[in-house]
N, C-alpha and C positions, 0 to 999 in steps of 0.2 A: 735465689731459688726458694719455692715455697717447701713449706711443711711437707705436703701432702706429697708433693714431686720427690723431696727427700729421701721420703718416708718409704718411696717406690724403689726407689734405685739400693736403697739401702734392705728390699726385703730379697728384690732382685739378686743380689748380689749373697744374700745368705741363701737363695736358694739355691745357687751356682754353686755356694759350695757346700748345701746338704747333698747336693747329686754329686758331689765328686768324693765325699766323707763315706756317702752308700755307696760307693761303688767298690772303692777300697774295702771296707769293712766286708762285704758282698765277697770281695778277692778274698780276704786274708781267712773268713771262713767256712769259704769253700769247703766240701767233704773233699780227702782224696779221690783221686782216679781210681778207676777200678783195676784190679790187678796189683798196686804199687803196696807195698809190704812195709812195714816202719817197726824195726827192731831195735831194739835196746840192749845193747850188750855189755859185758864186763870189762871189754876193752874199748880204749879212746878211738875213737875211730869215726864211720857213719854214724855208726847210731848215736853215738853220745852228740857229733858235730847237730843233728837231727834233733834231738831233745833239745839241746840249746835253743837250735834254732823254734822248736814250738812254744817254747815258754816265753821267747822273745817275742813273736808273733800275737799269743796270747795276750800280753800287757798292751801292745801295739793296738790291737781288737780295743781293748777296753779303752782305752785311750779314746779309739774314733769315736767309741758310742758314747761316750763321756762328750765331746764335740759335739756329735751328732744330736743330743738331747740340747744342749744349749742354743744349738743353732735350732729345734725346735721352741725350744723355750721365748727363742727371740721371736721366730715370726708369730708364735700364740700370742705376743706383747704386741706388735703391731697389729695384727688381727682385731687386739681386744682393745686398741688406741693406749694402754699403758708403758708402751715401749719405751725408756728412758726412764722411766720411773723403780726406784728401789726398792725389791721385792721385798724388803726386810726394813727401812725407818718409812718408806712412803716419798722420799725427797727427790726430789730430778739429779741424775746422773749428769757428769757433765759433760759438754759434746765433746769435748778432748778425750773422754773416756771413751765415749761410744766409737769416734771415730778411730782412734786406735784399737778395740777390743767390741765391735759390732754385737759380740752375744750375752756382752754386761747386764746382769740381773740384779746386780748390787752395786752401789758408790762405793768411790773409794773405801772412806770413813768403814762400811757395815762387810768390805772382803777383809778387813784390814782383822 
């Protein structure tokens, strides 16, 4: 398989899943529904089970956008043909890396 056919399946394949990382992230910060009330109260109950559950949600969020900018970050490298290349010494990543970890911006050696 050439480079270039590689190069396609592999940006393909991060776009599949920028659109599935935006769609979540899309869900999880949704505004409420209108009408739906969210209280916090001094007993354990909804509202505490509620908080939990937004601050769960919240790191969850960041998390995707954390993703979601990597997987940006990868197709900006194929775009600009430096895809496999180590944002940080300049050295080619190795395809074992990429292929396990497709939005590798760093070698080994320079995450390490």
């Amino acid at each position: 398989m050439g480079v270039v056919q590689h190069l396609d399946e592999v940006a393909a394949t991060l776009r599949a899943r920028r659109g599935a990382l935006a769609a979540e992230l899309a869900r999880l910060t949704a505004p409420p529904q209108e009408g739906a009330s969210v209280a916090f109260g001094k007993r354990i109950g909804d509202g505490t089970t509620e908080a939990v559950e937004r601050v769960n949600t919240t790191a969850t969020a960041r998390s995707l956008a954390a993703s979601l900018a990597a997987v940006d970050r990868a197709l900006a490298k194929i775009g600009a043909g430096t895809y496999g290349v180590c944002d940080a010494c300049g050295e080619p990543i190795t395809a074992a890396r990429l292929e396990a970890r497709p939005t590798a911006s760093r070698c080994i050696s320079c995450a390490a």
